[in-house]
Backbone as JSON, one array per atom type, in Angstrom:
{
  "sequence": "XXXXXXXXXXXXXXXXXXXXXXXXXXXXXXXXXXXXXXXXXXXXXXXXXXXXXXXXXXXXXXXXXXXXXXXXXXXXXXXXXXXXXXXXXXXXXXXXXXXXX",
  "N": [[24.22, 2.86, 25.89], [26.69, 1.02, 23.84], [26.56, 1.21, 21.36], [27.55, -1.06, 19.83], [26.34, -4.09, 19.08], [25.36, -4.43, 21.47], [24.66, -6.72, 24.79], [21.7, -7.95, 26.33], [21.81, -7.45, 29.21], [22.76, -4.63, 28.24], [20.71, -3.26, 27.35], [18.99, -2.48, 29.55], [20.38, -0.87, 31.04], [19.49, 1.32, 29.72], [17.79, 4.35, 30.55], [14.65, 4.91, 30.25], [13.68, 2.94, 28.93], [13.71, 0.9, 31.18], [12.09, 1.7, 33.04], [9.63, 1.62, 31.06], [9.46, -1.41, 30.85], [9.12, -2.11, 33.39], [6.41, -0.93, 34.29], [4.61, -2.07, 32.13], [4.96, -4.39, 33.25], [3.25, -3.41, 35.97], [1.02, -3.21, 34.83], [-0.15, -5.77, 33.13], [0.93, -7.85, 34.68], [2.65, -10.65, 34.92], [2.45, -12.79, 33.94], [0.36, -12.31, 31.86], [2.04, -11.28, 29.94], [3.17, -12.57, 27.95], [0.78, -13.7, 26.07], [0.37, -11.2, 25.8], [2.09, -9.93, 23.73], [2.09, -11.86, 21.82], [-0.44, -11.33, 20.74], [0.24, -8.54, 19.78], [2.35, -9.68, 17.99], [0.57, -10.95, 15.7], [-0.84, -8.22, 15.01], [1.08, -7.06, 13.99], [2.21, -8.67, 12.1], [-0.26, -8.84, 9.99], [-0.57, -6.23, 9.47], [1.51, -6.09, 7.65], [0.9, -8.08, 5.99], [-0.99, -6.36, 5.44], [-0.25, -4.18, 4.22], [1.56, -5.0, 2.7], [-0.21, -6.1, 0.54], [-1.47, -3.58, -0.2], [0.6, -1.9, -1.24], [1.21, -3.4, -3.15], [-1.44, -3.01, -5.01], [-1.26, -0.77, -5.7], [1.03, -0.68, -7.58], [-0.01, -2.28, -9.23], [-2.17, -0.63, -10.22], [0.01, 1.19, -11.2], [0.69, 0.12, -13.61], [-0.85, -0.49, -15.14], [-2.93, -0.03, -18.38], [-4.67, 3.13, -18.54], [-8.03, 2.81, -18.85], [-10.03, 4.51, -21.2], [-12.85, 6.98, -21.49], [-16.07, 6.33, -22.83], [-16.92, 8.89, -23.79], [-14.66, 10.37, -23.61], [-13.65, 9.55, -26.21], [-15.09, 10.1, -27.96], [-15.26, 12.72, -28.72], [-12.44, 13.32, -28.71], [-12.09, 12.0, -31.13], [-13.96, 13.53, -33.03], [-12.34, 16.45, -32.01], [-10.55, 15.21, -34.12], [-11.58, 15.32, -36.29], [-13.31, 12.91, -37.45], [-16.14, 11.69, -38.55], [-18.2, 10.5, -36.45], [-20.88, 9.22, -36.55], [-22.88, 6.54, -35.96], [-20.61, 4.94, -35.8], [-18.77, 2.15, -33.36], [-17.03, 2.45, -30.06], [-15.15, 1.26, -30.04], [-14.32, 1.68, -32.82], [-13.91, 3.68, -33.46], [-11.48, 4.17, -32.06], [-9.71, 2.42, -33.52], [-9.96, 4.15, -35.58], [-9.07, 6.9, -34.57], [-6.56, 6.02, -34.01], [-5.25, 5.67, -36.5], [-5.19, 7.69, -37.55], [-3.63, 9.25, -36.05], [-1.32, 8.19, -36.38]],
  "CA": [[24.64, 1.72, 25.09], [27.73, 1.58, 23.09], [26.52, 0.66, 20.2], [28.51, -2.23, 19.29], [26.32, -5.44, 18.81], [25.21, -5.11, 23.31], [23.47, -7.83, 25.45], [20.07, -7.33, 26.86], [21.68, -6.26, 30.04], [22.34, -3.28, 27.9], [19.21, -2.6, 27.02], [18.46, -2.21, 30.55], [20.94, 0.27, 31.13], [18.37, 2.74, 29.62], [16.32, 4.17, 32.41], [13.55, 4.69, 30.21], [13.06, 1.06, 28.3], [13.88, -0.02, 32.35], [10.71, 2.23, 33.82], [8.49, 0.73, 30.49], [9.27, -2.73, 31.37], [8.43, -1.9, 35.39], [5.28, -0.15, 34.3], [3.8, -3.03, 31.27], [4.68, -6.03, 34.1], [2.78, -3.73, 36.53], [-0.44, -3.26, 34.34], [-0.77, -6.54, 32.89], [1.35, -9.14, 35.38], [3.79, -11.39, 33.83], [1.05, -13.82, 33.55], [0.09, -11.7, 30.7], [2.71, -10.63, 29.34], [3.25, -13.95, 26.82], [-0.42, -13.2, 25.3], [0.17, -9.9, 25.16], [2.99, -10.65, 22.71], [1.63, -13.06, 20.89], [-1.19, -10.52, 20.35], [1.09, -7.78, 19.33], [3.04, -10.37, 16.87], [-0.3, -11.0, 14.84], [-0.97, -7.27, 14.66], [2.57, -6.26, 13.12], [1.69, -9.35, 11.19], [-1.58, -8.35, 9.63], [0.05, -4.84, 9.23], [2.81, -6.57, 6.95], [0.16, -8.12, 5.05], [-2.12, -5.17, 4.35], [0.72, -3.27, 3.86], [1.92, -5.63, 0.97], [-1.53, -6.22, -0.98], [-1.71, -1.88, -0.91], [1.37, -2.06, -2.48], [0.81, -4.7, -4.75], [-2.48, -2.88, -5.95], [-0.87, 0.48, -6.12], [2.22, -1.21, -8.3], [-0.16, -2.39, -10.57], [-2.68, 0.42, -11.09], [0.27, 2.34, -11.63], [1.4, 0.08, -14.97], [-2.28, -0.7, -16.66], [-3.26, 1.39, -18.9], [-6.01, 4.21, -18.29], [-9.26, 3.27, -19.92], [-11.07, 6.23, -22.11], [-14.38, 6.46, -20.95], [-16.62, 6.48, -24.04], [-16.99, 10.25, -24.25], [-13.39, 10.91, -24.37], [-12.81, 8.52, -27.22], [-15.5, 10.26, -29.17], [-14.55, 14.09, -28.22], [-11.19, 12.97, -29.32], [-12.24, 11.49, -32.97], [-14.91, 14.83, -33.51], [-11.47, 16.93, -32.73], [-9.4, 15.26, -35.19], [-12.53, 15.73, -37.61], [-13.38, 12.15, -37.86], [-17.41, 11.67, -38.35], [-18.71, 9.88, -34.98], [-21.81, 9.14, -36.43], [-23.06, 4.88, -36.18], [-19.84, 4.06, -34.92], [-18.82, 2.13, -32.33], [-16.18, 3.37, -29.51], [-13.91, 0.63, -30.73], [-14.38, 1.47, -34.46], [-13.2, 4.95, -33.18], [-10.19, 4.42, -31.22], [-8.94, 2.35, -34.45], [-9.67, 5.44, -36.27], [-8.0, 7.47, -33.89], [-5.11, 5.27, -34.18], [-5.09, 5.43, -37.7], [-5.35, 9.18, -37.63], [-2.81, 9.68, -35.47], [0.04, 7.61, -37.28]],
  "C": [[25.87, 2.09, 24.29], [28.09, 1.32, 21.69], [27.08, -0.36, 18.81], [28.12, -3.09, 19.99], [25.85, -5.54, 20.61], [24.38, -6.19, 23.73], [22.79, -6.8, 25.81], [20.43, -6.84, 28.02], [22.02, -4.62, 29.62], [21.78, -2.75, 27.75], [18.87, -2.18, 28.33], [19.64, -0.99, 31.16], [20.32, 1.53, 30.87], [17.79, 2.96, 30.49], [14.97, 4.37, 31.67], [12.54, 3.33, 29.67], [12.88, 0.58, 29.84], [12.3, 0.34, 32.69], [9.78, 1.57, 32.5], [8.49, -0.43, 30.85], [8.91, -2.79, 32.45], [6.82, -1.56, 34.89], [4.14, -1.29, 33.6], [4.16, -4.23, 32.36], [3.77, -5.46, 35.53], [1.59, -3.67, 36.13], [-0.9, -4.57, 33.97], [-0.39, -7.75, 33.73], [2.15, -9.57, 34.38], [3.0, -12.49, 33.92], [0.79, -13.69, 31.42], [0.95, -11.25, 29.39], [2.99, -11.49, 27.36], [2.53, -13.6, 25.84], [-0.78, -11.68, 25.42], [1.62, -9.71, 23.62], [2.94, -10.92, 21.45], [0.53, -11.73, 19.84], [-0.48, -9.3, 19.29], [1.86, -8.21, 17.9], [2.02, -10.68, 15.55], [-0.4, -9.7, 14.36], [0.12, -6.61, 13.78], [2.54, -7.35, 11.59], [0.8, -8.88, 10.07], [-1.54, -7.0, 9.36], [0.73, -5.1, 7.92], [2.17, -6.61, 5.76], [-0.49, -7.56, 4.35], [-1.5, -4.3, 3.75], [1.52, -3.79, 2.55], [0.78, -5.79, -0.21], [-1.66, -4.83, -1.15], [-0.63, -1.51, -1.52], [1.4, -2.86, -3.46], [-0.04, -3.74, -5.42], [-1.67, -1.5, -6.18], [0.58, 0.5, -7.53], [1.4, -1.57, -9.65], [-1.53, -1.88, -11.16], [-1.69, 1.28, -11.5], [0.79, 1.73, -13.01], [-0.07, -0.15, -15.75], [-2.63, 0.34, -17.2], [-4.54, 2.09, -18.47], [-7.08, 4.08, -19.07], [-9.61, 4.39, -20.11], [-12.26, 5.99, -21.72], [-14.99, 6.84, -22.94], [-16.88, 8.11, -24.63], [-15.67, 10.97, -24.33], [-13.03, 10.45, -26.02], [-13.74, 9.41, -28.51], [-15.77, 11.92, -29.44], [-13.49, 14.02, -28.9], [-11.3, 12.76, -30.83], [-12.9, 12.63, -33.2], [-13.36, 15.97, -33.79], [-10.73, 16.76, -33.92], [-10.09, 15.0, -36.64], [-13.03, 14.43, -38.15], [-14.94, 11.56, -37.48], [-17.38, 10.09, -37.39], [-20.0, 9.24, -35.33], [-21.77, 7.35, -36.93], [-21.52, 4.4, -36.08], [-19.61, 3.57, -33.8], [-17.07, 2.51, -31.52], [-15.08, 2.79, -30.12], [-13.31, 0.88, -32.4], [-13.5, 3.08, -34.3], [-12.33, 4.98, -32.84], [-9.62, 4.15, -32.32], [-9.31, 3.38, -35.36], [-9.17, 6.32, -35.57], [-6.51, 7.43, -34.11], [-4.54, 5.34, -35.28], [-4.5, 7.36, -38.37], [-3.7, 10.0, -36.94], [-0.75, 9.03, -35.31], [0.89, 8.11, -38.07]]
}
């Protein structure tokens, strides 16, 4: 090919795209070939798609923030010496927060 923009008889100039096209019209017929296609066009499809919602979700676990599980939050307030006792986790983080201002 000469890489400037060729027709499809260029493409056939390759000898090996030529021998795949000889080889897929003699396995499935050119009957087949249409709905094999078609088939093929859903799958790259349905690729596209799963391939955009796992980026989507990966885009936006990577900006939410990281919940604390309840035993960090109160590990965290004991280090910075702040009695844990009958609070709750929330009453802790804003003492955390407060602590750490």
């Amino acid at each position: 090919m000469d890489g400037g923009g060729g027709t499809a008889v260029a493409l056939f100039e390759e000898g090996p795209l030529l021998v795949i096209v000889i080889v897929v019209l003699l396995l499935f017929g050119a009957a087949a070939i249409p709905k094999l296609a078609r088939s093929l066009g859903r799958a790259k499809g349905e690729f596209q798609r799963a391939k955009g919602e796992f980026e989507g979700e990966v885009a936006k676990s990577a900006t939410a923030p990281v919940a604390a599980s309840e035993e960090q939050v109160v590990s965290t307030a004991r280090g910075l010496g702040i009695d844990t006792a009958g609070k709750s986790v929330d009453e802790l983080k804003r003492l955390i927060q407060q602590k750490m201002a």
